[in-house]
Structures are given as C-alpha cells and as structure tokens.
N, C-alpha and C positions, 0 to 999 in steps of 0.2 A: 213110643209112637209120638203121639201129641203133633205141636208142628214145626214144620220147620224154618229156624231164624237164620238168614242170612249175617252172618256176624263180619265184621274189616272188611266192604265193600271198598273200592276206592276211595273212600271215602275219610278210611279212619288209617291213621300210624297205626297201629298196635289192635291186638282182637277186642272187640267188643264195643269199637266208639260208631253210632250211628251208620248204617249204608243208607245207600243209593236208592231213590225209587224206580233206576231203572234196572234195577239188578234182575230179582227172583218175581218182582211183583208186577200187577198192574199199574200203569201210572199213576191210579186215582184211587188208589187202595193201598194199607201200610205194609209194611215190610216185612210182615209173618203173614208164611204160604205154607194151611192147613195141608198134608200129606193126603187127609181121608179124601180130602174134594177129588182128588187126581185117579182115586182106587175105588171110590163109593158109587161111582158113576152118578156124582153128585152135578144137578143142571147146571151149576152156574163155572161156568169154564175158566180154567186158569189162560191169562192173558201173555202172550211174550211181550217182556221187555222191551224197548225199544230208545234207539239215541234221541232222547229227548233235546228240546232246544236249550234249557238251562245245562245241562252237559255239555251239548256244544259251545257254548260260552265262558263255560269253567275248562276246557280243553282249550281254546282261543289265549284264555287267559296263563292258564296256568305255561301254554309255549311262551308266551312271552317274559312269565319269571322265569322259564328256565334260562332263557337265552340273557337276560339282564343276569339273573346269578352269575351265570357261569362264567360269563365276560368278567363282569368284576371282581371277582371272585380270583379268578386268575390271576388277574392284574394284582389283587392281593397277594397272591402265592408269590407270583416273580417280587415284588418290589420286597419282601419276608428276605427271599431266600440270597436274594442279592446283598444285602447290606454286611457288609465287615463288621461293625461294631459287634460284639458279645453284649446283649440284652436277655434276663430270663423273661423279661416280659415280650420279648422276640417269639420265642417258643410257643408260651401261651396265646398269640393271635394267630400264629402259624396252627397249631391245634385247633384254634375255633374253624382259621378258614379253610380246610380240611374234612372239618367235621361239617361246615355249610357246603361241601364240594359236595360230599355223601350222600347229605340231603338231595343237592341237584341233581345229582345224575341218579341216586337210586330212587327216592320218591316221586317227582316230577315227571320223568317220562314214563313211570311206570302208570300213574297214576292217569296221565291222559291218554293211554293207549286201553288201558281198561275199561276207561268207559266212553272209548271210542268201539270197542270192539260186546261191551256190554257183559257179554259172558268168558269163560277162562278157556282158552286153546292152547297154552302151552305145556301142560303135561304139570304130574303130580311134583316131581322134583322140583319145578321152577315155581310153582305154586309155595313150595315150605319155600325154598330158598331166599326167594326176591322178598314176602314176608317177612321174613326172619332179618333180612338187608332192610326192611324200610324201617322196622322197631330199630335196630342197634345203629342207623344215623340217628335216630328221634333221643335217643340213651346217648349219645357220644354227643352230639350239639350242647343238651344240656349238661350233663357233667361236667363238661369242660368251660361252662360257664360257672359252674359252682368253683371249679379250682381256682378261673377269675376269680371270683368275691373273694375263695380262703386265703389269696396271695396277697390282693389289696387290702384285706384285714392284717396278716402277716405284715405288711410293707410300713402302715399308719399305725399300730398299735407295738410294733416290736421293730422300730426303724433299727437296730443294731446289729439285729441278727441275719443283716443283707448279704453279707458271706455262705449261707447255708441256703439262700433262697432258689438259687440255681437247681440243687441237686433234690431239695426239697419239690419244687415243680415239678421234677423230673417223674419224680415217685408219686407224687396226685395224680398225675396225667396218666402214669401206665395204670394208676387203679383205676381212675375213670373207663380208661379204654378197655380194662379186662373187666369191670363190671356191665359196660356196657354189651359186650359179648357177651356174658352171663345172662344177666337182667333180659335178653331178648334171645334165648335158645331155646324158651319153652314154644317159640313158632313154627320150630318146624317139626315138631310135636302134635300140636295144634291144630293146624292145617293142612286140609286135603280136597282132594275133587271129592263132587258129589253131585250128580245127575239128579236132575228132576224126574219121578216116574211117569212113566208114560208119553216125556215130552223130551225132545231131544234137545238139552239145554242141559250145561255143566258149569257150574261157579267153584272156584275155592273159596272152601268157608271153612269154620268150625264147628260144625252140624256134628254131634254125635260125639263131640271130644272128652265133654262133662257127663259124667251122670246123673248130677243133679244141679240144679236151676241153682243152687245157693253155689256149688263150686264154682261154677261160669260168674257169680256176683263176686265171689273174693278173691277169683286171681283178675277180674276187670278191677275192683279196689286197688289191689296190690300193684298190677299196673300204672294206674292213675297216681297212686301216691310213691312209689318209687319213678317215674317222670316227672310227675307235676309238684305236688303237696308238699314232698320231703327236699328235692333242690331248693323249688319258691322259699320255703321256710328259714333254709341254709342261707338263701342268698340275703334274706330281709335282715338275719339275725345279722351278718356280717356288717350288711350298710348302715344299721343303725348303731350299732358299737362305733363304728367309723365314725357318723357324723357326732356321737357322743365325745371321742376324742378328739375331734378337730375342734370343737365347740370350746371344749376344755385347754387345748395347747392355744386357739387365738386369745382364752382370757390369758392365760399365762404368758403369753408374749406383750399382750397390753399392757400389763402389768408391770413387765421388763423393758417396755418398748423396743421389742425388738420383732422382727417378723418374718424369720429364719428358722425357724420350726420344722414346717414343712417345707419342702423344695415346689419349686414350680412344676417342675418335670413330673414330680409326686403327685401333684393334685391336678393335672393334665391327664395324667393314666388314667387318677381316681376319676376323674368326670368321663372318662370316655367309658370305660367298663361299667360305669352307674347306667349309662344311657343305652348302651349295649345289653343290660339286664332288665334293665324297661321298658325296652322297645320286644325283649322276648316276652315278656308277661304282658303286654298291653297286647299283643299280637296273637296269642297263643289262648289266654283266660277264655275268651266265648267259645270258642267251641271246644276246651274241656268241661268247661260248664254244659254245653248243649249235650258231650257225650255222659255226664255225669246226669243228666235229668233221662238219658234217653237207658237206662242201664236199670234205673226207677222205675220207669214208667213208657215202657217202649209203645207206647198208643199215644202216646205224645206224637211220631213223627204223623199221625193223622189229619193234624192241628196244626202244624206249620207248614210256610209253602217250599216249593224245593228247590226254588234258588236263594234261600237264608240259610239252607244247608254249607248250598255250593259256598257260599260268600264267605260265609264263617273258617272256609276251609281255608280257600283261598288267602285270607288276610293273615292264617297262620301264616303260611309260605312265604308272606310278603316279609317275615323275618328272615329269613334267611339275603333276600337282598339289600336288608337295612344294614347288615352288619359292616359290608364294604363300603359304604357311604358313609356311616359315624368314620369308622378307621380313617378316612379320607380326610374326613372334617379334621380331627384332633392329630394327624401326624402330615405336616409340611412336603416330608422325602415323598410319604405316598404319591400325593397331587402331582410333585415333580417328575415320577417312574409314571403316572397316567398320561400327563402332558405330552412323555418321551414317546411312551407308546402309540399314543393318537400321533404325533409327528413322524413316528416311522409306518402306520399304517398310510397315510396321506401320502410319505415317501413313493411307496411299493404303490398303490393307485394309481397315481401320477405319475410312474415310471410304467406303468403298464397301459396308460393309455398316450403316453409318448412313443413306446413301441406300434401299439395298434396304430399313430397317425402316422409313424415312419415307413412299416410295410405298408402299409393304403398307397405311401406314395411313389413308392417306392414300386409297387405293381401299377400305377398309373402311366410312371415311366416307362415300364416296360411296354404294356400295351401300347402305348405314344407311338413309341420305336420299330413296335411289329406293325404298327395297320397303319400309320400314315407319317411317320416322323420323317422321311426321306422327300415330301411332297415342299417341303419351305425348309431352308437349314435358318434363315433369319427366325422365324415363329417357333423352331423347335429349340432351339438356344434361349431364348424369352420364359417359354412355356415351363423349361424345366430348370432356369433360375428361380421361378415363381415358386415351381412345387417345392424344391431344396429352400 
C-alpha cells in the first residue's frame, strides 16, 4: 500500500530522476500521492494536474532544441557521410551524431508532448517502449563519448599502434551500442500504466515494480553510475593521462628542439573531443546531482521552485546541440558543407519565389487579355513589356 510515487515523469531519462509537479500531484504539493486519501474518504481531495506555465515554457523551449539539433545535426551526418578520405576518427563523430540524432527525435518530442498532454494516452506498449528508447539514447550518447576519450588516449600515448585503431573503434562502438541496449532493457520491465483510483487519470510510471524501497534505491544507483559516475570517471582518467603525456613529449622536444612529436591534426582532434566531453559534463552534472538529492530525500522537490526543475533539464539537452557547433568550430570541410547548404536552401527559395512572381504575371496577362486587352493595342504592348 503506502503511496504512491510517480517515478521518470517527463522529466527524467531513466526511472527514478525527479518528475513533474504537474504529473500525479497538486501544483503546490510534492510529488507523493498518498493511495488511502483517494479510498478513506479522506476531506482533503486530490487535485488534477494541470499544464502549468513553467511546462509551457520548457515545451517552447525544448521545440526549439529540437529543431536547432536536428538541423545541425544533420548537416553533421551529410558533411560525415560525404567525405572520401578514410578517417577512424570519421566513424567516431559519425557515431556521436547519431547518437545526438536519438536523443532528438526520441527524448525531445517525446518529452514535450508529455507534458503537454500531462497524463499517458498512448497505451501500455508505447509506455515500456518509448522509455526504454529515451534510456538507450541517454547510454548510447555517452558511451560513445567514452570510446572518444579511449581512442584519443590510444592515439597520444600509443601513437604507433595507428594501424589497428580503425578496427579497434570498430569493436568499442559495437560494445558501446550493445551495452547500451543492455544497460536500458530493464524499462520495459519497469514501466507500466497505472490509473489513479477513483479519478480518471493514468500516468506511466514505476508504481508497484519494486518491492522494496531499498531495490528502487540501487537499481537508481546503478543507473546513475553506469550513465554518469563510471563514463565521467573513464573520461577524466583518460584526459589526464593525456595531458600527463603531452606535458612529458613537449619537455622532450625542448630538449631535442624539436616540435614534431605530436602532429597538429593530433592535437586539433585532441581539443575538439576535450571540449566535446566538457561541454557534456558541464551540461548534464546539475541535474544528476538534483536527481541524485531527489532519490535521498524526495521532500526535497517541496523546497525548490519548479522551473529550476524545468531549467536543469533543459540545459541537459542543450548538449546535444553543442555537439555540432564544437565539430564546426574544429573541422574547416564542416563550415564549407554548411555554407553549401545555406546556398542551396537560398537557391531553392529564390527559385520558388521567382516562380510565385512569374505565374502572378503571367495570370496578370492573361486577365489583361480576357477583360480589356483589345480596348488600346498601343497600352497593351507597353503593359505587357512592363510585366515580362
């Protein structure tokens, strides 16, 4: 019995990070909704949810990363998939933009459609399903960021073994992607409808999946630290080995005077994927931290307001549209395939609103011709030099 918690509101990737206060609750009350109040014919009545205005704005917001991802994001895929040269580090941003495609199309719109619509209408299936799709973008983004760091560790501490590095990605990336199907199948497991009694209102939650309060605490742990804790850790361990050995091959070139050690190209990747790992952790920490307090001590969401919820969320997401802008900055070709493509959408515009002014005059003529063009041959010669 006890009561019950709304668990992965729109709010959270994965089961167990903070929901919504517009989900199961009253707006001004936390996010556990006692069962007995609804059965006891207890006075004080459960309230329906409703699209709050902080919702409305984190919907607003969040159409707008989707539409900036996907745009560039794309333009990332084409300019990938175009290039001739063989690069294994080709593969590996093709993989991340892929894996930020995921994100867009399966956590973004799902996310603002949920809590536009507040409760769950689409049936038990698409309840596990689309869960279980928003974990394994959230597991596929970062892993394939880990296999960045294990490659650029690979690249600067074992520059010789470039020969194998190819086939070597090859094999990170399919274990990233099959762990990441792994690591996020316990959702559809997990997840199910569950109507409110007595009130006609059905959320997908995790109501009822644990049976006890401490199992619910350590597969959210296990969660948290196969996403967050154990990549972050992989990725830190790497860059610091890294900046240990550049440290080390610039004394030993000074030494030699020489400053061919590392290649430029080398340490161009290396800053791109540095900033690409920092821009996840600088974007992503708050609000696993907020879900990591809110899993402690879930009377916490009573005490903060609930667009520092929204916001937190939000500025996650804002990673995924960071990622095609660094790529942008650090690869030349990119800029040149964006350039092309803003000049071929300009193209197409421009040639569709040269059609629009050619039939406009082209029916001017004619009207001309039907209602009075026979009344002056001098004015109608003039007229329709003018229009042409």
């Amino acid at each position: 019995r006890g009561s019950l918690v709304v668990v992965n509101g729109p709010a959270g990737f994965h089961q167990g990070m903070p929901e919504e206060r517009n989900l199961m609750t009253p707006p001004q009350s936390a996010d556990v909704v006692d069962e007995n109040l609804s059965l006891s014919g207890c006075s004080k009545p459960w309230i329906e949810p409703t699209f709050t205005l902080a919702a409305r704005v984190r919907v607003i917001i969040t159409i707008c990363f989707f539409l900036i991802a996907a745009s560039s994001n794309s333009v990332v895929l084409y300019s990938i998939t175009r290039k001739r040269r063989k690069s294994h580090v080709r593969l590996l941003i093709l993989s991340l933009t892929v894996a930020d495609l995921l994100v867009t199309f399966m956590v973004m719109p799902l996310d603002a459609v949920w809590n536009m619509t507040v409760q769950w209408y689409a049936g038990d299936l698409p309840c596990k399903l689309l869960n279980f799709l928003k974990l394994f973008a959230m597991y596929s983004a970062t892993l394939v960021l880990v296999v960045i760091s294990l490659d650029r560790h690979s690249a600067i501490l074992h520059p010789f073994a470039f020969a194998n590095s190819s086939r070597r990605n090859r094999l990170m990336l399919c274990i990233a992607w099959g762990m990441s199907l792994l690591l996020a199948s316990p959702q559809l497991f997990l997840f199910h409808l569950h109507t409110v009694p007595g009130v006609n209102f059905t959320q997908c939650v995790t109501h009822g999946s644990f049976q006890e309060h401490w199992e619910e605490i350590t597969y959210n742990m296990f969660t948290f630290t196969t996403l967050y804790v154990a990549p972050l850790s992989i990725m830190i361990v790497c860059y610091i080995r890294i900046i240990w050995e550049i440290n080390k091959q610039l004394k030993i070139s000074l030494a030699r005077s020489k400053n061919d050690h590392i290649s430029k190209a080398r340490m161009k990747t290396l800053k791109m994927t540095v900033v690409i790992v920092a821009s996840f952790v600088i974007c992503w920490t708050p609000y696993y931290l907020l879900g990591l307090w809110y899993w402690f001590q879930p009377d916490m969401i009573q005490r903060i307001p609930e667009y520092i919820n929204h916001s937190l969320f939000l500025f996650g997401l804002l990673h995924t549209c960071t990622d095609p802008v660094i790529y942008g900055l650090y690869t030349p070709s990119f800029r040149e395939d964006m350039k092309a493509c803003l000049r071929g959408i300009e193209t197409v515009i421009m040639g569709q609103e040269r059609n629009k002014l050619l039939s406009s005059s082209e029916m001017n003529i004619k009207d001309y011709i039907i209602n009075g063009g026979a009344a002056s041959g001098a004015s109608n010669g003039t007229i329709i030099h003018t229009v042409c």
